[in-house]
Structure formats: structure tokens, C-alpha cells
TIMI-2910 file (N, C-alpha, C, CB; in pm, 1 decimal, decimal comma, always signed):
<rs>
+----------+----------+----------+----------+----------+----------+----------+----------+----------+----------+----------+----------+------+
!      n_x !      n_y !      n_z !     ca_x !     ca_y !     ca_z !      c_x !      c_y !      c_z !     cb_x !     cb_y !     cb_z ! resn !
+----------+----------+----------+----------+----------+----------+----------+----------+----------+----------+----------+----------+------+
!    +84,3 !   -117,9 !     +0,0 !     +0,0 !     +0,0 !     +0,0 !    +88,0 !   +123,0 !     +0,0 !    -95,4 !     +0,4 !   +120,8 !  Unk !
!    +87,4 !   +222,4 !    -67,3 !   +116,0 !   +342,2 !    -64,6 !    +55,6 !   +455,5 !     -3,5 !   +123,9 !   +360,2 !   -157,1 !  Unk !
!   +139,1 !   +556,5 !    +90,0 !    +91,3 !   +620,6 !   +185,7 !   +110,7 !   +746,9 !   +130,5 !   +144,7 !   +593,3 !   +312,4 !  Unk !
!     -5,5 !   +862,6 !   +124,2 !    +40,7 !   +968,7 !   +102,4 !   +106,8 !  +1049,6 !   +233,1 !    -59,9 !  +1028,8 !    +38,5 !  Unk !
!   +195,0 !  +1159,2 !   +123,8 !   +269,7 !  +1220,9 !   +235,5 !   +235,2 !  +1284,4 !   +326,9 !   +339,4 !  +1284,0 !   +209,5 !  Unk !
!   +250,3 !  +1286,7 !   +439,9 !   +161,9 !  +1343,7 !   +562,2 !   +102,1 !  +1239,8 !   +624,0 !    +49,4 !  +1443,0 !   +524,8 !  Unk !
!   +119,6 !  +1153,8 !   +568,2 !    -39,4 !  +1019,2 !   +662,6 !    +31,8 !   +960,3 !   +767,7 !   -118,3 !   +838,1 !   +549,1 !  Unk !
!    -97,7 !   +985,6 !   +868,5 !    -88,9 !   +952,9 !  +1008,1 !   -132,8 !   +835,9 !  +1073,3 !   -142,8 !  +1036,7 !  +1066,6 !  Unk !
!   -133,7 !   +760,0 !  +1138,2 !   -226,5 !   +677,6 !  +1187,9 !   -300,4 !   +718,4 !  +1244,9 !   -200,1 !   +599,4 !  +1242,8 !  Unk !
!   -449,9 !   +717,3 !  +1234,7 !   -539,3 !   +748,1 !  +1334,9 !   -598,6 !   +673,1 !  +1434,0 !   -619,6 !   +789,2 !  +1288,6 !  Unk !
!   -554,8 !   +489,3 !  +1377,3 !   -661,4 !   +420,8 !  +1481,9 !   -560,4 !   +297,5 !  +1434,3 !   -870,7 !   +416,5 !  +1449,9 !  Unk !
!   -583,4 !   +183,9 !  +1524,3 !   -583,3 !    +41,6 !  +1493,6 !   -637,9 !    -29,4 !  +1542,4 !   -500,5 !    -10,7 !  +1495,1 !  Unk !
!   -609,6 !   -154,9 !  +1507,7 !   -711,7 !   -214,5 !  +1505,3 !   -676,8 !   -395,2 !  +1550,5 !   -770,2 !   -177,1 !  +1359,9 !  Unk !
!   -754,5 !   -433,2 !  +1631,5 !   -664,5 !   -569,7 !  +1697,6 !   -756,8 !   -690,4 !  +1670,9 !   -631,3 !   -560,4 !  +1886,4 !  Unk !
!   -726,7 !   -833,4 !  +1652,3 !   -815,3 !   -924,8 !  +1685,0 !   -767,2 !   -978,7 !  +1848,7 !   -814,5 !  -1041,3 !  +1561,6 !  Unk !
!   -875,5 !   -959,7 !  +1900,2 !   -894,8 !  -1010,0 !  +2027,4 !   -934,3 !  -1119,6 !  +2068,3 !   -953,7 !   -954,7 !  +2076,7 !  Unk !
!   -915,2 !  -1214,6 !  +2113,7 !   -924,4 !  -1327,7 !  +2167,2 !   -947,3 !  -1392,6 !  +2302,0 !   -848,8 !  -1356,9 !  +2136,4 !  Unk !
!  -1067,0 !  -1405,4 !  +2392,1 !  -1074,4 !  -1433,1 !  +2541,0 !  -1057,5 !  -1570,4 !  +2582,9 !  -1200,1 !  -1391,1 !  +2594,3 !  Unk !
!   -996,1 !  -1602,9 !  +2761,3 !   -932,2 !  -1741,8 !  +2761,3 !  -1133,9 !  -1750,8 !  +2819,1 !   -740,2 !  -1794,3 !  +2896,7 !  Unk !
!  -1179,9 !  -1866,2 !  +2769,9 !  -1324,6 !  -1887,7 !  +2751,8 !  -1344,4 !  -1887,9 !  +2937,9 !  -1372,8 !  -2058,9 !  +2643,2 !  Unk !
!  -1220,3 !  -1968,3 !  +3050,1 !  -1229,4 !  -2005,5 !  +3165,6 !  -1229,9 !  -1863,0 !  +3275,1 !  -1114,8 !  -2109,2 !  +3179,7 !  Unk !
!  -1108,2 !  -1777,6 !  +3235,0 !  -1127,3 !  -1696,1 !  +3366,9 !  -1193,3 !  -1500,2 !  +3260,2 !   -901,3 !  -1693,3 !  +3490,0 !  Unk !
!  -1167,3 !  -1516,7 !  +3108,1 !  -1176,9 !  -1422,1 !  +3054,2 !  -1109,2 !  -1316,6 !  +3029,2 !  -1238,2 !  -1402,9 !  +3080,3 !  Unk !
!   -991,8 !  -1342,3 !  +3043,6 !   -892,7 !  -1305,8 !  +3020,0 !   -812,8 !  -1284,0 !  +2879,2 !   -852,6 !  -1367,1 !  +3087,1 !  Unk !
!   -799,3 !  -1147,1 !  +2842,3 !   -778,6 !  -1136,9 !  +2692,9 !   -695,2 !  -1095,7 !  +2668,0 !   -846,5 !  -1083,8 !  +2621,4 !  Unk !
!   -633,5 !  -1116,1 !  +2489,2 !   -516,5 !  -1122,7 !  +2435,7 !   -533,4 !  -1090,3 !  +2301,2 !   -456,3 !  -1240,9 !  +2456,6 !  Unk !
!   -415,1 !  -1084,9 !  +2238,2 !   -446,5 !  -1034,1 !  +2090,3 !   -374,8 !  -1148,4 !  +2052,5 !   -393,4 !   -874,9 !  +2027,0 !  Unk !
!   -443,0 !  -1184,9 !  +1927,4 !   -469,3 !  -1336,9 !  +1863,0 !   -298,8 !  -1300,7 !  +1751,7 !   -688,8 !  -1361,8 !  +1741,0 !  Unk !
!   -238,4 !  -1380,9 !  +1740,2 !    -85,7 !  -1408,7 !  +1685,3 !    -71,8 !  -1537,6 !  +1653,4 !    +29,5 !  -1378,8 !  +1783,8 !  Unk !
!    -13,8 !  -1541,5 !  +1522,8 !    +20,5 !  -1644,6 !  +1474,1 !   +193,9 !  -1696,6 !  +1456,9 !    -49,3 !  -1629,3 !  +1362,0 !  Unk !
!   +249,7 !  -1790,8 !  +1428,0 !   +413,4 !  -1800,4 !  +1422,0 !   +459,1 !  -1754,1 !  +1313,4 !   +474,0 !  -1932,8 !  +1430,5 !  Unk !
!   +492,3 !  -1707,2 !  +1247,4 !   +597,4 !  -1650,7 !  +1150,9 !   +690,8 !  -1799,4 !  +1110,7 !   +703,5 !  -1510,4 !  +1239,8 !  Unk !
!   +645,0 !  -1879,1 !  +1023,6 !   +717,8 !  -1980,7 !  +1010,7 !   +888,2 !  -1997,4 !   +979,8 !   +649,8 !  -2029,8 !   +926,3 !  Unk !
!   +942,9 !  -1832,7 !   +925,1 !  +1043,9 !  -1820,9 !   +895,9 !  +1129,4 !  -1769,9 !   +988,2 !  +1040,0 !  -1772,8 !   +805,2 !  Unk !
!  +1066,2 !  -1631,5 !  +1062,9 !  +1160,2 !  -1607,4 !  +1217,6 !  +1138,8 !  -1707,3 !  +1331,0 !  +1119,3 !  -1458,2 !  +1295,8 !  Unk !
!  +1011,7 !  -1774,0 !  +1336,8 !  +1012,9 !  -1815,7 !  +1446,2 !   +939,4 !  -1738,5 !  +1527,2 !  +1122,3 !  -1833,8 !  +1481,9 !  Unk !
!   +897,1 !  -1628,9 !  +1499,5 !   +880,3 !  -1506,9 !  +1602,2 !   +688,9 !  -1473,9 !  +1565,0 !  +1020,5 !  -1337,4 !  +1547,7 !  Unk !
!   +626,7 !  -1490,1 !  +1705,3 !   +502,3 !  -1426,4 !  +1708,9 !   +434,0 !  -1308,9 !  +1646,0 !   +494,3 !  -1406,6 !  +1804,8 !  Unk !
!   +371,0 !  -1314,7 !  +1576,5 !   +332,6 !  -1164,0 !  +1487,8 !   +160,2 !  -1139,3 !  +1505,4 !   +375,7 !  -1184,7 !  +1281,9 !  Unk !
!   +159,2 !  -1037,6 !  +1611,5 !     +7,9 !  -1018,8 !  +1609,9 !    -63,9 !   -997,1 !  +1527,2 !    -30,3 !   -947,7 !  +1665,1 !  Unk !
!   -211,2 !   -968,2 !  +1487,3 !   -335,7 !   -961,2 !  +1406,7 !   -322,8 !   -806,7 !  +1484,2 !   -489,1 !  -1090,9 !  +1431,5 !  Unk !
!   -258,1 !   -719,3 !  +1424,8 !   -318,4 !   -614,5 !  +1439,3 !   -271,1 !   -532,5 !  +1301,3 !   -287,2 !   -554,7 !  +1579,9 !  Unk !
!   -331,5 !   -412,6 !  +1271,9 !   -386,7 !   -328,7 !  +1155,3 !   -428,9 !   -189,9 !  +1157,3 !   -490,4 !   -385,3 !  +1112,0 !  Unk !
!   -318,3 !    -97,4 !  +1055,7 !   -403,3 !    +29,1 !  +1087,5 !   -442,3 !    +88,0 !   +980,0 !   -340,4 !   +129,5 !  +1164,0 !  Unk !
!   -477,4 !     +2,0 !   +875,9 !   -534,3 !    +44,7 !   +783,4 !   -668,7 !    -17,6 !   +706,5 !   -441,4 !    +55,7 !   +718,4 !  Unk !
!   -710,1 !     +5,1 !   +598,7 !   -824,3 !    -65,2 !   +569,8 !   -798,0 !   -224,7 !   +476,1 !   -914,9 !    +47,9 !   +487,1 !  Unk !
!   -703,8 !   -227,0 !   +433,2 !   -670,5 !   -341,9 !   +368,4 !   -611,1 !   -461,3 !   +441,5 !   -589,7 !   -306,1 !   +275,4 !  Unk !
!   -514,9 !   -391,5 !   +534,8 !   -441,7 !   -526,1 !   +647,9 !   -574,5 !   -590,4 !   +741,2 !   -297,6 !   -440,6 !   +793,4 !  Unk !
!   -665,4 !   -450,8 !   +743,6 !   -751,0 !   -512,0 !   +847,6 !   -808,1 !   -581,3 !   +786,0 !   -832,9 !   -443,8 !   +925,8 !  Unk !
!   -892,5 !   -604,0 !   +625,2 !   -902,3 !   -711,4 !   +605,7 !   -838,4 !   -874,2 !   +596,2 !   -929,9 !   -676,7 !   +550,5 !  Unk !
!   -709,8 !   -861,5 !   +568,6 !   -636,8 !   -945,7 !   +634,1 !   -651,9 !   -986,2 !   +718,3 !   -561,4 !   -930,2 !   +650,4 !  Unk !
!   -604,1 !   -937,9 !   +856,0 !   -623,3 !   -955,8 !   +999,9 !   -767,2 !  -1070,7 !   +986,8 !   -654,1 !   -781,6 !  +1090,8 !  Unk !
!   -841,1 !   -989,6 !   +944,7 !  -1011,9 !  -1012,4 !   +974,8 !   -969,5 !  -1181,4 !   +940,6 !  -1166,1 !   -907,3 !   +836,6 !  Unk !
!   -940,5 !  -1211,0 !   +808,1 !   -962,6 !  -1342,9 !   +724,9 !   -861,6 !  -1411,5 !   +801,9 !   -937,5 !  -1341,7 !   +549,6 !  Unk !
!   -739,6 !  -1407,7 !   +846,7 !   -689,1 !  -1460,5 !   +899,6 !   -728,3 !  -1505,1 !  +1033,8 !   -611,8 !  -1414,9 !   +882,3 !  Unk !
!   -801,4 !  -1425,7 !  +1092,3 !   -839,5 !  -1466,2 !  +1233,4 !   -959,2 !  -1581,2 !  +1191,2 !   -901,0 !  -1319,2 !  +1339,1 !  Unk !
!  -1057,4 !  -1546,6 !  +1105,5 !  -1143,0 !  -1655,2 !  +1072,5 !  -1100,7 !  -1794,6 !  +1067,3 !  -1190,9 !  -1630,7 !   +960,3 !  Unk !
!   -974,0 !  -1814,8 !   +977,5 !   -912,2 !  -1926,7 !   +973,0 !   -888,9 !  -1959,4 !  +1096,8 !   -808,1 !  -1927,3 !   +900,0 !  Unk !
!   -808,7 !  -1926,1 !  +1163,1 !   -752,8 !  -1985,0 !  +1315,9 !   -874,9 !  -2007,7 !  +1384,0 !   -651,9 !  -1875,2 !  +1415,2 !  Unk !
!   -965,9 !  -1944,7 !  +1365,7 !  -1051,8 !  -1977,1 !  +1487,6 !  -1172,7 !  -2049,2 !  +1443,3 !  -1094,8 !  -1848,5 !  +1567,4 !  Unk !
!  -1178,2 !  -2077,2 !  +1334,1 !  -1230,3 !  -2179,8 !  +1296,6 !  -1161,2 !  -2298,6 !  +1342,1 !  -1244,2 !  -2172,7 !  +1173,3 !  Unk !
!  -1054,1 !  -2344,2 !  +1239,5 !   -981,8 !  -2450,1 !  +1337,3 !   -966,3 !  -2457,2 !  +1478,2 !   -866,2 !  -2455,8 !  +1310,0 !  Unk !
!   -994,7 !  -2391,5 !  +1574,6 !   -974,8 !  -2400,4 !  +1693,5 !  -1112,4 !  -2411,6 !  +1763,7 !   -893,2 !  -2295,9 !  +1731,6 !  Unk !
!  -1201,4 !  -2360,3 !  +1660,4 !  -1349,0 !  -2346,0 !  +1782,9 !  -1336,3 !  -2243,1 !  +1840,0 !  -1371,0 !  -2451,8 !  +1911,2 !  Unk !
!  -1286,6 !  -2127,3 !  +1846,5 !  -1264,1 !  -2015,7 !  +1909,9 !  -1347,4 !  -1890,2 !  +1825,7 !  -1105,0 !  -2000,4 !  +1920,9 !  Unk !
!  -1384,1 !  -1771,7 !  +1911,1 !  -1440,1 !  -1703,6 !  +1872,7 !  -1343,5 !  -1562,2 !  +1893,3 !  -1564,1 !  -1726,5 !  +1924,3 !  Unk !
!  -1358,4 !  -1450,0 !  +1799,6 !  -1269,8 !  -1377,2 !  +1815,9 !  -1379,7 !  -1255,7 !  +1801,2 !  -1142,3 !  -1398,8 !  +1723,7 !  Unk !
!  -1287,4 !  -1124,4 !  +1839,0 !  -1364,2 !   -951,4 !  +1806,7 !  -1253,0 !   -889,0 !  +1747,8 !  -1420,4 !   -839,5 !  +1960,2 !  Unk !
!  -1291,8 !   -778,3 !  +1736,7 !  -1235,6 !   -668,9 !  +1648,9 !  -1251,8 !   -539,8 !  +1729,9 !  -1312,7 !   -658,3 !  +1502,6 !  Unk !
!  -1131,6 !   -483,9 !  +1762,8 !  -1118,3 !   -345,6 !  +1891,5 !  -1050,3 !   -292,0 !  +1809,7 !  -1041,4 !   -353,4 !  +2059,3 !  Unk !
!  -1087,4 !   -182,2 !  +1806,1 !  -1063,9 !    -37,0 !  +1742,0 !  -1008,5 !    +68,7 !  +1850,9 !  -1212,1 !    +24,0 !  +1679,0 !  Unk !
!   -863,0 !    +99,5 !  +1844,0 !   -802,3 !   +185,7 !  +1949,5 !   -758,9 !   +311,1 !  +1828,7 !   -653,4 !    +97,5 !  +2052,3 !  Unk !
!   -829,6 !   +415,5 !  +1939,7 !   -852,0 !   +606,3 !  +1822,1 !   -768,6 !   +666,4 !  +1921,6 !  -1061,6 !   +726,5 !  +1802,0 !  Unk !
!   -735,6 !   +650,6 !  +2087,9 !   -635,5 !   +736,1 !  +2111,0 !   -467,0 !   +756,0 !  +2115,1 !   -669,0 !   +753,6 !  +2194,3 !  Unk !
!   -432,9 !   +817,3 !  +2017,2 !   -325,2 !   +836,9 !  +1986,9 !   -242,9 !   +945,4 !  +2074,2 !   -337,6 !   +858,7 !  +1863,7 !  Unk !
!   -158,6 !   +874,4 !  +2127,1 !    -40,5 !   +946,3 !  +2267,1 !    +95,3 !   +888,4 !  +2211,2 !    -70,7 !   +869,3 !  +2473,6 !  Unk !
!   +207,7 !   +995,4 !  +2203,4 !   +337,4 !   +933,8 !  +2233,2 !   +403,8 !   +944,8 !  +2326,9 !   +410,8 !   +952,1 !  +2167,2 !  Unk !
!   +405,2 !   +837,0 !  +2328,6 !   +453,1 !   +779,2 !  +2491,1 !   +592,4 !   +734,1 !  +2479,3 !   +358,2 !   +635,5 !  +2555,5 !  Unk !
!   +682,4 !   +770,5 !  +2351,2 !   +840,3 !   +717,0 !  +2344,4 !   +942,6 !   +811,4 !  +2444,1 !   +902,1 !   +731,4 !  +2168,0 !  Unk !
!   +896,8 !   +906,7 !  +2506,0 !   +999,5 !   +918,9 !  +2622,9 !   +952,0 !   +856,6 !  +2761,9 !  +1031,3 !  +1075,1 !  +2648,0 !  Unk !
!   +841,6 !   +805,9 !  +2776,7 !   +829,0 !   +754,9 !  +2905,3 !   +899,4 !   +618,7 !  +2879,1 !   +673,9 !   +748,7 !  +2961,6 !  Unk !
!   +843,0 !   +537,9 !  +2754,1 !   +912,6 !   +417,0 !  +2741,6 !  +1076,4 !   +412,1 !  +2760,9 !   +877,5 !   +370,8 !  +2610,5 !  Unk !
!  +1146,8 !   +509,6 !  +2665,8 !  +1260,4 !   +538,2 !  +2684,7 !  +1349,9 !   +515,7 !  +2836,5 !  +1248,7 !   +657,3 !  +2643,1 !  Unk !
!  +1296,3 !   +569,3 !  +2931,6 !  +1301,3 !   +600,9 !  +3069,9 !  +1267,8 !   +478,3 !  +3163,8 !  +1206,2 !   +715,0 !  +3095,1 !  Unk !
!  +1187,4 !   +445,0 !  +3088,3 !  +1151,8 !   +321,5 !  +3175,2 !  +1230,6 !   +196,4 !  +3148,2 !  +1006,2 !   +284,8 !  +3156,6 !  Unk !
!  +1301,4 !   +179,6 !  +3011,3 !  +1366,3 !   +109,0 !  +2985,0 !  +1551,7 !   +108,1 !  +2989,9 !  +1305,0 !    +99,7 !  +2891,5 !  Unk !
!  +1548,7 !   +210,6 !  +3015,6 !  +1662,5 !   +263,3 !  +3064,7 !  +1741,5 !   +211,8 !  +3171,3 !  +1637,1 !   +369,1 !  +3093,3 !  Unk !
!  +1651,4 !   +171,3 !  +3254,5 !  +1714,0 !    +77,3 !  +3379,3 !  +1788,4 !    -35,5 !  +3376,8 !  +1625,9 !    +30,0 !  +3452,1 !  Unk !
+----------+----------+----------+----------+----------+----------+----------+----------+----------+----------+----------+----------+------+
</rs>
């Protein structure tokens, strides 16, 4: 996808996933067969989120699991608190 210049994120967007026993939630990730490495279902645009979307269908079909779709609009930068906090 190509971004025009100036474009911001305004929102993203997660598949969510609850443990069915205590309800406890998480954002739904699949393995990256080539790193090895966990890669969440999340999206801040209109095309990945369809992605996201179809991909979560798959998994949770195979699993019997039911999933949602959360939409986060407030945008804060928070890279000097992280900074600071990681600093230690």
C-alpha cells in the first residue's frame, strides 16, 4: 500500500481473543514460520484489516474459538516515558 505524504495513523485495530475459563484477553498471533517469532493480528489500515479479519477466521475456525475486532482512536506518544523506563 502506498501512503500519502503526511499520513498519520489514526486508529488500529486488533483481533482479540478471550481465555473462555477466567476471561482473560489477548491479541490473537500467529508463528511466523520463517523467524520463528510471534506476529500479532493487528492493523491500521483498511486493507491489512481485512487481512487480519480473514486470517483470524481461519484460526478460529480450526480451533473453535471465537474472536472480536477493537478499534483503538487514542493516539499518545509515549516514546519518552518508554525510553526512561527502559533505561534501567
Amino acid at each position: 500500500m502506498t501512503y500519502k505524504p503526511g499520513h498519520k495513523i489514526q486508529a488500529i485495530h486488533i483481533i482479540m481473543v478471550a481465555d473462555e475459563q477466567d476471561g482473560t484477553e489477548g491479541i490473537m498471533a500467529f508463528m511466523d514460520p520463517l523467524t520463528r517469532h510471534w506476529m500479532p493480528l493487528v492493523a491500521s489500515d483498511h486493507i491489512r484489516l481485512e487481512q487480519i479479519y480473514r486470517s483470524a477466521e481461519i484460526i478460529c475456525r480450526q480451533f473453535g474459538k471465537e474472536f472480536r475486532v477493537l478499534k483503538f482512536t487514542d493516539r499518545q506518544d509515549v516514546t519518552d516515558q518508554i525510553k526512561e523506563t527502559f533505561k534501567k
